[in-house]
C-alpha positions as CSV (number, residue, x, y, z in Angstrom):
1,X,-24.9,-3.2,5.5
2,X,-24.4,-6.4,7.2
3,X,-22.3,-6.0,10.2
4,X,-21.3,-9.8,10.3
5,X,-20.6,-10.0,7.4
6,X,-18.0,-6.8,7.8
7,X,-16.8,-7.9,10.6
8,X,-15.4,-11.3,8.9
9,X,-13.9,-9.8,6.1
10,X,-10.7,-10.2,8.3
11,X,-7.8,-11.6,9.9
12,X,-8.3,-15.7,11.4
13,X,-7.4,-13.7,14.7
14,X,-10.8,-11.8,14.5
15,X,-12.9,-14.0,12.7
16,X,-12.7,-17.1,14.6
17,X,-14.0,-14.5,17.7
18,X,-16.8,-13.3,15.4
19,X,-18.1,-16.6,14.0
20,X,-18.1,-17.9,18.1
21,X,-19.8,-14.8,19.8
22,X,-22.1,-13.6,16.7
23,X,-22.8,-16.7,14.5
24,X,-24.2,-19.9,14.6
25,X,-21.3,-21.4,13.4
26,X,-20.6,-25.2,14.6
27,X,-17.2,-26.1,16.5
28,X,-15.1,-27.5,13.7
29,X,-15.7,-24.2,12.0
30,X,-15.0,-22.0,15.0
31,X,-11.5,-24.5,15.4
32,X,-10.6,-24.4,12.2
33,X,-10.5,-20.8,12.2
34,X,-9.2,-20.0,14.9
35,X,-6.3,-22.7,13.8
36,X,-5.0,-20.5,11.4
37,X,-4.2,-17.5,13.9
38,X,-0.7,-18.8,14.8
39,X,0.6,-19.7,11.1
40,X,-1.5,-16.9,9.2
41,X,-2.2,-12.9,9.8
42,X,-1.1,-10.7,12.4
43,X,-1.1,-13.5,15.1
44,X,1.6,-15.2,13.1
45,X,3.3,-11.9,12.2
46,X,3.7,-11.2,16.2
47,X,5.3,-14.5,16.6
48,X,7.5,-13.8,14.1
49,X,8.8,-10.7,16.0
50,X,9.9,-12.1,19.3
51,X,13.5,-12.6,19.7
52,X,15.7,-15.7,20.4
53,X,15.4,-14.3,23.8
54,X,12.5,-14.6,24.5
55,X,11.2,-11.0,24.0
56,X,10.0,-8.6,21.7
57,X,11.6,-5.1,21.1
58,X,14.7,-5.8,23.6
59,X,12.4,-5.2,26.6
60,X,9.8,-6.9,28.7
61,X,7.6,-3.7,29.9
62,X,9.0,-0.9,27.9
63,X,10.9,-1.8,25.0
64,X,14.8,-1.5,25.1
65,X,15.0,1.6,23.2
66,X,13.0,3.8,25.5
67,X,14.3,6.3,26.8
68,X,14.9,6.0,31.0
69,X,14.4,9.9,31.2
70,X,10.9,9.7,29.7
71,X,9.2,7.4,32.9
72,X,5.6,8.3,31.2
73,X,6.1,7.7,27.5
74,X,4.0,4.7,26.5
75,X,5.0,2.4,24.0
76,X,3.6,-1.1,22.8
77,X,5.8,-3.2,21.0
78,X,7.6,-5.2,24.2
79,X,6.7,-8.4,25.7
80,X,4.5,-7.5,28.1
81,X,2.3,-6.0,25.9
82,X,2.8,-8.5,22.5
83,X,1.7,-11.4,24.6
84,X,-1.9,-9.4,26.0
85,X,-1.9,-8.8,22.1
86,X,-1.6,-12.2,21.4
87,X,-4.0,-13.6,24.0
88,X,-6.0,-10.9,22.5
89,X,-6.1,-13.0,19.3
90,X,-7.5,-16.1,21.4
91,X,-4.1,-17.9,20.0
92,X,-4.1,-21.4,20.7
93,X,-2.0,-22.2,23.6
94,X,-1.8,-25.7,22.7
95,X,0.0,-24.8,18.7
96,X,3.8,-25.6,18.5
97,X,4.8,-22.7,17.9
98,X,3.1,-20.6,20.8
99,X,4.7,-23.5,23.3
100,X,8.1,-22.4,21.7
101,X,7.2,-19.1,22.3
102,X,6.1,-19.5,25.5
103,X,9.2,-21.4,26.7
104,X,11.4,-19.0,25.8
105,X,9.5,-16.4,27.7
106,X,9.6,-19.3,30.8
107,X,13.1,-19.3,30.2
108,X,14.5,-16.0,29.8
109,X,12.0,-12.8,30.5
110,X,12.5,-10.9,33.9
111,X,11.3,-7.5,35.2
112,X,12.7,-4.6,34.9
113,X,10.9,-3.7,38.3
114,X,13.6,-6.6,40.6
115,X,14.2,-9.1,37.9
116,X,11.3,-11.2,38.5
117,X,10.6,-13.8,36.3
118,X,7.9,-13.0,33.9
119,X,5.2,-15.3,34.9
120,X,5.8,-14.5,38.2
121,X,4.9,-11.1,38.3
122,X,5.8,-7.7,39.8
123,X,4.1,-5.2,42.1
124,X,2.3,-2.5,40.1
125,X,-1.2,-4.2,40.2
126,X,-2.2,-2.7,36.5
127,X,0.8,-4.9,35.3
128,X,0.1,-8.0,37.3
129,X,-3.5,-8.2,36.4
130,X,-2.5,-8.7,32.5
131,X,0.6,-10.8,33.2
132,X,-2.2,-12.5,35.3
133,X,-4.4,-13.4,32.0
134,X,-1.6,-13.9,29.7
135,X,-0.1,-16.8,32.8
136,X,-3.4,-18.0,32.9
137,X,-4.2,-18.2,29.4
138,X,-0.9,-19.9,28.2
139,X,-1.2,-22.5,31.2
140,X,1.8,-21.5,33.3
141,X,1.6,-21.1,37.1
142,X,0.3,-17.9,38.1
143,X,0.2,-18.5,41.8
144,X,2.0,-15.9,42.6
145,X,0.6,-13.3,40.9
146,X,-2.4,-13.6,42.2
147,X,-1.1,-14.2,45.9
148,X,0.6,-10.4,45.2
149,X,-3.1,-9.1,43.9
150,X,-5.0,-10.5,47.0
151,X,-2.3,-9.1,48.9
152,X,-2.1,-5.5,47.4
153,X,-5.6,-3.8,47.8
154,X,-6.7,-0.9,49.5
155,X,-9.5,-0.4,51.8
156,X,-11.8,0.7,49.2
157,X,-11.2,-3.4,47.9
158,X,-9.5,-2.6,44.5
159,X,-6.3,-1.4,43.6
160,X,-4.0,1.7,42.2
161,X,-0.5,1.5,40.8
162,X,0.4,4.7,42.8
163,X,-0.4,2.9,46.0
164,X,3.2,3.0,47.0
165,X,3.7,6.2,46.5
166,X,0.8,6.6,49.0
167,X,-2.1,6.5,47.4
168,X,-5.3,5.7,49.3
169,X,-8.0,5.4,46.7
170,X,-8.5,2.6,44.2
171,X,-8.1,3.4,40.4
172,X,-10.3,1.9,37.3
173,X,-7.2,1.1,35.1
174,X,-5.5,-0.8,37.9
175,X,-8.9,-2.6,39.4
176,X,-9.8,-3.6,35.7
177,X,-6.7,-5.0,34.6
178,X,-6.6,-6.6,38.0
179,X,-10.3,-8.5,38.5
180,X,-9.4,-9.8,34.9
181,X,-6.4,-11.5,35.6
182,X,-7.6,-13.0,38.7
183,X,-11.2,-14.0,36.8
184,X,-8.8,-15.7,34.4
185,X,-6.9,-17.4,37.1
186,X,-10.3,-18.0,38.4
187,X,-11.1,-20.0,35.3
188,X,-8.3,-22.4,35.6
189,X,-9.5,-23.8,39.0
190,X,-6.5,-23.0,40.8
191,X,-7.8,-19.8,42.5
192,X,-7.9,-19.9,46.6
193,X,-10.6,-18.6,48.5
194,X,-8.8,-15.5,48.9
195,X,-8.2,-14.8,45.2
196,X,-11.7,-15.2,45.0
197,X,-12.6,-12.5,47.7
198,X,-10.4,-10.2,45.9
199,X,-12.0,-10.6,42.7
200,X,-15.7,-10.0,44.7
201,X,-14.4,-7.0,46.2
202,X,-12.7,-5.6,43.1
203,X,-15.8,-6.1,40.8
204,X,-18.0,-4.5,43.7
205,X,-16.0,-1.6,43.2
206,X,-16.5,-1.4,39.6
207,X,-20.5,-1.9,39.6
208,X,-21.0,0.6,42.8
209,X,-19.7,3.2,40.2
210,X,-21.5,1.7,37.2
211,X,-18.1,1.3,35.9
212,X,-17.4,4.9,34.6
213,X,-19.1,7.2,37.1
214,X,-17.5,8.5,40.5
215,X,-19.3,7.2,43.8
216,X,-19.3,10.4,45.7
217,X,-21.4,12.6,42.7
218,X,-22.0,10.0,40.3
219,X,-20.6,12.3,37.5
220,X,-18.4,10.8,35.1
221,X,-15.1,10.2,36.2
222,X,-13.3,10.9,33.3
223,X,-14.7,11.4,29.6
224,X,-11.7,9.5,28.3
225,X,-13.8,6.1,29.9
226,X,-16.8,6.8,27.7
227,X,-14.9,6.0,24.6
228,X,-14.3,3.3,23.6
229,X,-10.7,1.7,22.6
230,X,-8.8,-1.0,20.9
231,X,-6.2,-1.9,21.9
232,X,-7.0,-1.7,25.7
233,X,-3.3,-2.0,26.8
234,X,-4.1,-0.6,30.7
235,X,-6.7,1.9,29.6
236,X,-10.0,1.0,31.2
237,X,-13.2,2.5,29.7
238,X,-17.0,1.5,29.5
239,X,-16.8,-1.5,26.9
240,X,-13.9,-3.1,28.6
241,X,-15.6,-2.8,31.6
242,X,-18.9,-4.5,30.5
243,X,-17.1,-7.3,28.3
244,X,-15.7,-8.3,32.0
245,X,-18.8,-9.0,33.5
246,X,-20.1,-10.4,30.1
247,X,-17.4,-12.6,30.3
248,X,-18.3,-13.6,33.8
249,X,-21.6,-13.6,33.2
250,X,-22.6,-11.3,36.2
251,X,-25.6,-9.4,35.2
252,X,-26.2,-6.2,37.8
253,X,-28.6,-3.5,37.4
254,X,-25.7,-1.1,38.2
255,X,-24.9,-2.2,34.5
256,X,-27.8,-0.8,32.8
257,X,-26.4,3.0,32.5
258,X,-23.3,1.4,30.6
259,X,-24.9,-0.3,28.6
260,X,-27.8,1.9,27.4
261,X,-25.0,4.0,26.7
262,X,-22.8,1.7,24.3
263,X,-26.1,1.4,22.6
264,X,-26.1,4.5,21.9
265,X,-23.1,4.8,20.3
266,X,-23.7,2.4,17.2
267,X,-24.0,4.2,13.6
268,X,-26.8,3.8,11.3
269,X,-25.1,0.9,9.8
270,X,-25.3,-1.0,13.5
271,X,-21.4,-0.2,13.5
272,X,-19.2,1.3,16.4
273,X,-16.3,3.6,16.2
274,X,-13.2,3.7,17.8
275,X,-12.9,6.7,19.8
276,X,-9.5,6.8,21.2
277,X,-6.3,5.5,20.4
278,X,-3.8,5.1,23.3
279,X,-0.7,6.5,21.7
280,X,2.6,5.3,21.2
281,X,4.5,2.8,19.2
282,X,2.9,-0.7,17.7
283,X,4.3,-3.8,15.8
284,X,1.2,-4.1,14.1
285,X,-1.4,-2.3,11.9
286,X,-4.9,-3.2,12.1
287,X,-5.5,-0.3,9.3
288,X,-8.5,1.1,12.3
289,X,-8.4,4.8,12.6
290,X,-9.8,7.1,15.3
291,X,-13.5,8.2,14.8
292,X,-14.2,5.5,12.1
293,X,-16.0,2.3,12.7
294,X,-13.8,-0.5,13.6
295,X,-14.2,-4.0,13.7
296,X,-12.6,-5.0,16.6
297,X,-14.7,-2.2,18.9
298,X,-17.9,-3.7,17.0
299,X,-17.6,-7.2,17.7
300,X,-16.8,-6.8,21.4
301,X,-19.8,-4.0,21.8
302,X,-22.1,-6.7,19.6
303,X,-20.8,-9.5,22.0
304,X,-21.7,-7.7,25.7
305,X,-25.3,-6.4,24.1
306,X,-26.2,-10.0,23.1
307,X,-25.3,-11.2,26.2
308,X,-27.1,-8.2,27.8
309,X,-30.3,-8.2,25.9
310,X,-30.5,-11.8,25.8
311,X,-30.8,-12.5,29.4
312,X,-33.2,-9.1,29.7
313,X,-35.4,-11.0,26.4
């Protein structure tokens, strides 16, 4: 089978990623592609959901329909998580009607958490870290985000939502989400020296556990972080982890376990699985089931292995 060749029988919002990180395709190709995610497929689709509002699904977080007496139920169909989705997609922030979209998010979306406007943030760091990348991505000041993040770590240098509740050691779902939103406000050129320092000691954390083992034993911290997901929502596991520092380009030898062991995981066709859904309700279908090969795993695990192999070539 030929993977690529798989992989772009799909939506603009996927194949303008594949023909970019796995082809030889030229620019105007790549742009015109990726062009067509706002007007055509699921990235126009999700547009299409949000409300006059501003939001999708009557909430910002959860949507408005969940239920206050289930605090853990996890659903994915508000704003918060429609805009990760649809910076996901690698939507052009520049197209009309993401800038409409985007305004009326500006405009109208607080917080559940204190009313907070959107782009400004709120304190769980898990939270803060996507809002982070989706602020950064769509252009909008994220100043404060990343002044709450640089602000809210623990000694260990990385982060855990239960921090207020007391406590004391740093999580892999709340340090992932948060070294990517400040790498992506890194990327704008608006970061301070001590967004920076955060980043540094929130990455260290990650590689001085090979990004799925504990420190103490180096056993595996939790099974759930070998397989590997799509959507990521919070969730951190081994390929999110490693398409981080691919993204930053930060090759460490504290890398090599995770990566020999995405390797691993590739079918006889050269195709990845997805290995676990994170539950709960979605506004779209990408027709991917659990334990079959999915695109959207397989192009980001083919993306961080040539990056990986590449440099070691």
């Amino acid at each position: 089978m030929d993977v690529v060749v798989w992989l772009l029988d799909s939506d603009p919002a996927l194949r303008w990623q594949v023909l970019r990180d796995l082809t030889d395709a030229d620019a105007a190709t790549v742009a015109a592609e990726r062009a067509r995610v706002a007007t055509e497929g699921w990235g126009a689709q999700l547009l299409a959901l949000q409300d006059a509002d501003g939001r999708w699904d009557g909430g910002t977080y959860r949507p408005g329909w969940a239920q206050e007496d289930r605090p853990f139920f996890d659903a994915w169909t508000a704003t918060h998580f429609s805009l990760q989705q649809l910076v996901d997609f690698g939507i052009d922030a520049e197209a009309p009607e993401v800038r409409e979209a985007v305004a009326r998010v500006r405009e109208n979306v607080r917080w559940e958490h204190d009313d907070e406007p959107y782009f400004d943030g709120e304190v769980e760091p898990c939270i803060n870290g996507v809002a982070l990348v989706v602020t950064a991505y769509l252009g909008e000041d994220g100043t404060r985000i990343a002044d709450t993040l640089a602000s809210t770590r623990l000694p260990d240098g990385a982060w855990n939502c239960y921090a207020e509740y007391g406590a004391r050691v740093s999580s892999f779902h709340s340090t992932i989400c948060s070294v990517e939103g400040l790498a992506a406000w890194d990327r704008t050129g608006r970061a301070t020296d001590e967004h920076r320092e955060a980043l540094r000691t929130g990455e260290e954390y990650l590689l001085e556990r090979s990004v799925f083992r504990r420190r103490s034993t180096g056993a595996v911290a939790d099974p759930r972080m070998t397989m590997l997901s799509y959507p990521v929502r919070w969730f951190h596991d081994v390929l999110r982890g490693l398409d981080h520092f691919r993204e930053r380009d930060l090759r460490d030898p504290r890398l090599a376990d995770a990566v020999e062991l995405l390797r691993s995981k590739a079918d006889a066709d050269g195709r990845w699985a997805l290995e676990n859904v994170h539950e709960g309700p979605t506004l779209l279908d990408f027709d991917e089931r659990e334990g079959w090969p999915s695109r959207w795993v397989t192009w980001r695990a083919l993306r961080v292995l040539r990056w990986w192999d590449g440099e070691r070539a």
